[in-house]
DRENGUDO-396535 format. One record per residue (C-alpha): x, y, z; residue in three letters; residue number from 1. Coordinates in steps of 0.25 Angstrom, whole numbers, plus 5000, padded with zeros to 4 digits. Example, Ala and Ser with C-alpha at 12.3 -4.5 7.8 and 13.67 -1.06 7.14 Angstrom:
ATOM     px     py     pz   residu   num
ATOM   5049   4982   5031      Ala     1
ATOM   5055   4996   5029      Ser     2
//
This chain:
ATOM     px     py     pz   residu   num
ATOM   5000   5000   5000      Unk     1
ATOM   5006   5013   4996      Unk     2
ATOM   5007   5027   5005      Unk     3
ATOM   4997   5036   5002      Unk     4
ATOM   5004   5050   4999      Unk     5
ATOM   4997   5065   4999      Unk     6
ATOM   4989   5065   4986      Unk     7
ATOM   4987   5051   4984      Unk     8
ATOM   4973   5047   4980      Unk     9
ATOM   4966   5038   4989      Unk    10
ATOM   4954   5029   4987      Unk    11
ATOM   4944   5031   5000      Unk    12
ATOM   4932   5019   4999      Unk    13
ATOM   4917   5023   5005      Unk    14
ATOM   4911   5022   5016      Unk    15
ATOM   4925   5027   5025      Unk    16
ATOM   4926   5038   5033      Unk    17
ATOM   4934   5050   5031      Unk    18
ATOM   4937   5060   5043      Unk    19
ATOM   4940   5076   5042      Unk    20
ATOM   4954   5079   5045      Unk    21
ATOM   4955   5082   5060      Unk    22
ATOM   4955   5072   5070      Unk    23
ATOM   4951   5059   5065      Unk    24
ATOM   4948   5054   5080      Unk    25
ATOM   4936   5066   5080      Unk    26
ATOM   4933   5069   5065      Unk    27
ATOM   4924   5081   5063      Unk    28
ATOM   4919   5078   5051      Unk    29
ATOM   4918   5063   5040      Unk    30
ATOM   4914   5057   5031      Unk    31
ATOM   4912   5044   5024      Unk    32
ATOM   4914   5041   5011      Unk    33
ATOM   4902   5036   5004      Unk    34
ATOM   4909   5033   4990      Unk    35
ATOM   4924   5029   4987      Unk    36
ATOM   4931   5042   4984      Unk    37
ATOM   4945   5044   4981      Unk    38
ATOM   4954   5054   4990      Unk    39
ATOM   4965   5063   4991      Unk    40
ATOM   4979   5061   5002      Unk    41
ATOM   4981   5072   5009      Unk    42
ATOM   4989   5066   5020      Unk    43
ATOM   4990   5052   5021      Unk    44
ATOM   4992   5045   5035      Unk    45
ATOM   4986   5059   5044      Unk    46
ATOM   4991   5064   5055      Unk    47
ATOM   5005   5052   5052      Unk    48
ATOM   4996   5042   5056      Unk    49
ATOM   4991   5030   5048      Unk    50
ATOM   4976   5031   5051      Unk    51
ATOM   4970   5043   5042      Unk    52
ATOM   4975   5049   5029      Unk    53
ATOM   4970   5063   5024      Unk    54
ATOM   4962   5062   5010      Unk    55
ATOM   4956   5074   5002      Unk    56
ATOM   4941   5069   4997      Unk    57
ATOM   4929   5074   4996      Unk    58
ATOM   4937   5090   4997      Unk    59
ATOM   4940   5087   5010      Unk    60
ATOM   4952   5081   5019      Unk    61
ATOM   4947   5068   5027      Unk    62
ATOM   4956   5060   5035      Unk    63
ATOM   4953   5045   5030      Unk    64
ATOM   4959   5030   5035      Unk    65
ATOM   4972   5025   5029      Unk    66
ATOM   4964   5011   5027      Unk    67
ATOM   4952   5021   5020      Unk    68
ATOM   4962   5027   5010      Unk    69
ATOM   4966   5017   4997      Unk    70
ATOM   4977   5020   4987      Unk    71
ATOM   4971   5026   4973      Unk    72
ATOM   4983   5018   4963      Unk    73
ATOM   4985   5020   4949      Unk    74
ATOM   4985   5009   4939      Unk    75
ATOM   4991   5010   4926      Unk    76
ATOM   4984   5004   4915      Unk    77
ATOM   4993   4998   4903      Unk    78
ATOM   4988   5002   4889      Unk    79
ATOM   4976   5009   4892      Unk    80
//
């Protein structure tokens, strides 16, 4: 499994929980994701640990779990 970096597109499945960018423990405001969408990395592993990473979707920054958060690959096609 790769590391994401800042600006990598991540995959983010439905029906997961994504938390506003204060403290995850007492979030003011979330939501959850009715259809798959595709997000942005703003920071991965927030706050240096291994539990949340920042994504931009939706036009907003939301703190979402590293499991939550799947690598979008490229895949060349020969002869297209």
């Amino acid at each position: 499994m790769k590391t994401n970096l800042r600006g990598d597109l991540v995959y983010l499945p439905s029906d997961i929980t994504l938390l506003d960018t204060g403290d995850p423990t007492a979030p003011v405001q979330w939501i959850k994701l009715s259809e798959p969408s595709v997000a942005l990395m703003v920071k991965p592993n927030w706050n240096d640990e291994n539990i949340y990473h920042k994504v931009h979707v939706k036009g907003c920054d939301w703190l979402v779990r590293t499991i939550d958060c799947l690598d979008v690959i490229e895949r060349h096609r020969e002869n297209d």
